[in-house]
C-alpha positions in Angstrom: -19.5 10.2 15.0 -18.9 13.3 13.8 -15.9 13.6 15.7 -14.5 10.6 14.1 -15.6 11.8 10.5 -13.7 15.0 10.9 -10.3 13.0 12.1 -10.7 10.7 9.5 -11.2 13.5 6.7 -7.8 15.1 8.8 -6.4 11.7 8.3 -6.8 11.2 4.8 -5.7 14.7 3.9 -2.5 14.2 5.4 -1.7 11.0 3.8 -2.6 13.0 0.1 -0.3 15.4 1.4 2.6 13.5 2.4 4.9 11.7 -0.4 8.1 13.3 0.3 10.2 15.9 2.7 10.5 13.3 5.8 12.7 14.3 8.4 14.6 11.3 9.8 13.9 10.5 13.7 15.9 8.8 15.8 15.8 8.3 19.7 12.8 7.2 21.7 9.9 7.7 19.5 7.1 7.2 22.1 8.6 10.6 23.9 8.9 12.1 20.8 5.0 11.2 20.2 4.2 12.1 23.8 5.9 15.9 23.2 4.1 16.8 19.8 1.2 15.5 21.6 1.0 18.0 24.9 2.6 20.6 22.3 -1.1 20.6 20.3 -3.1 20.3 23.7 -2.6 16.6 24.3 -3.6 15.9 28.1 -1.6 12.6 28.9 -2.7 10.2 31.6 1.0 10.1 33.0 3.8 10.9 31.3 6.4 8.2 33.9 7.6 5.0 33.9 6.5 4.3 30.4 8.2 2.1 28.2 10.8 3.0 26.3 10.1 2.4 22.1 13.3 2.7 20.2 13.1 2.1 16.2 13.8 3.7 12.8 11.4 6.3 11.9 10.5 9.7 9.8 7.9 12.0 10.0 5.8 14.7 8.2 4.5 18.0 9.6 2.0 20.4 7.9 -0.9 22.6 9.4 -3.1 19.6 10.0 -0.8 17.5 12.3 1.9 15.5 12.2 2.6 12.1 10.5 5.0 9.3 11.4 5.9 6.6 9.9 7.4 3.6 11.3 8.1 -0.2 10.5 4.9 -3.0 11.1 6.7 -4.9 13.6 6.7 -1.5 16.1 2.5 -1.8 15.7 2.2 -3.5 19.5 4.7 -1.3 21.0 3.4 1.6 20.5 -0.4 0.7 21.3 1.2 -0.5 24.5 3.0 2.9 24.8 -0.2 4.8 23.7 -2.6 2.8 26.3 -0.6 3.6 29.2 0.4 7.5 28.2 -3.6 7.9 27.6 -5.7 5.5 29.3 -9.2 5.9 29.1 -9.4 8.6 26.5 -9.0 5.6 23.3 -12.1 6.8 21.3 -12.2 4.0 18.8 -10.3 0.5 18.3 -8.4 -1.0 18.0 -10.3 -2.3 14.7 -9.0 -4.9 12.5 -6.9 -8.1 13.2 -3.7 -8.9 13.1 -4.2 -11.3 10.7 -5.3 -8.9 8.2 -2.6 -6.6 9.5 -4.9 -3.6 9.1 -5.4 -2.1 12.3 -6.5 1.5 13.8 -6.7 2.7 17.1 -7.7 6.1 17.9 -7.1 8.3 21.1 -8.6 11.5 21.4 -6.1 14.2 22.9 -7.9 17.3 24.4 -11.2 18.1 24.9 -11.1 21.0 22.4 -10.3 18.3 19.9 -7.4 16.5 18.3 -6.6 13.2 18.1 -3.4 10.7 18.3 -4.4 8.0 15.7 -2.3 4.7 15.3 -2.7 2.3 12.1 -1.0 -0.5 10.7 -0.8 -1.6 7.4 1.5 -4.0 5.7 3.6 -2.0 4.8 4.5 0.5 8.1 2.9 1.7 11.1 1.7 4.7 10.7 1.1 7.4 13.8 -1.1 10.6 12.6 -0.9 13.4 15.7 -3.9 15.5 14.4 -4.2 19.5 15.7 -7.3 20.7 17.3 -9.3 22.7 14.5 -8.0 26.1 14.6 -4.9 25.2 15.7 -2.0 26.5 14.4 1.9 24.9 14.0 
């Protein structure tokens, strides 16, 4: 519990943080996700033969983690993505419906900490990559 307190408090901080300099993505965006991941201690399940997740995206980096921000339609693809890349280490969710189209599904990335966390709102589909405490850029 505490672990998911300190992740959301991460989370939250982030999003206060972040209204402007995005940095426009383009390519696969689940290898993209899988690199910043193993590059803040991220232990993936496998890293082949997953599926490819193409889309428009931007993201945000500060000295918490990283945020990306994609349309709500990509939502199932990268769950699918994120289940296979790291399966068995999903801490919490998914939560939520898609009716409500509020959803969050957290995966935790190390054992020292960190976290990949994946939300939907109406708006976007938003992917927070958060550092291990102590962590540094």
């Amino acid at each position: 519990m505490r672990l998911y307190a300190l992740i959301l408090v991460s989370a939250l901080a982030m999003i206060g943080c972040a209204t402007e300099h995005y940095t426009t993505g383009h390519g696969d965006i689940g290898q993209f996700i899988l690199q910043q991941a193993i590059r803040h201690g991220g232990v993936p399940t496998t890293t082949n033969g997953l599926p490819v997740v193409t889309s428009r995206w931007r993201y945000l980096e500060d000295e918490h983690g990283m945020q990306i921000l994609l349309p709500p339609h990509d939502y199932p693809s990268l769950e699918a993505f994120l289940d296979q890349a790291f399966a068995g280490k999903a801490q919490f969710g998914p939560s939520g419906s898609p009716e409500s189209r509020t959803r969050i599904h957290e995966y935790r990335m190390a054992q020292k900490g960190g976290g990949i966390q994946l939300s939907e709102q109406d708006s976007d589909t938003l992917v927070l990559i958060i550092r291990p405490f102590g962590a540094s850029r």
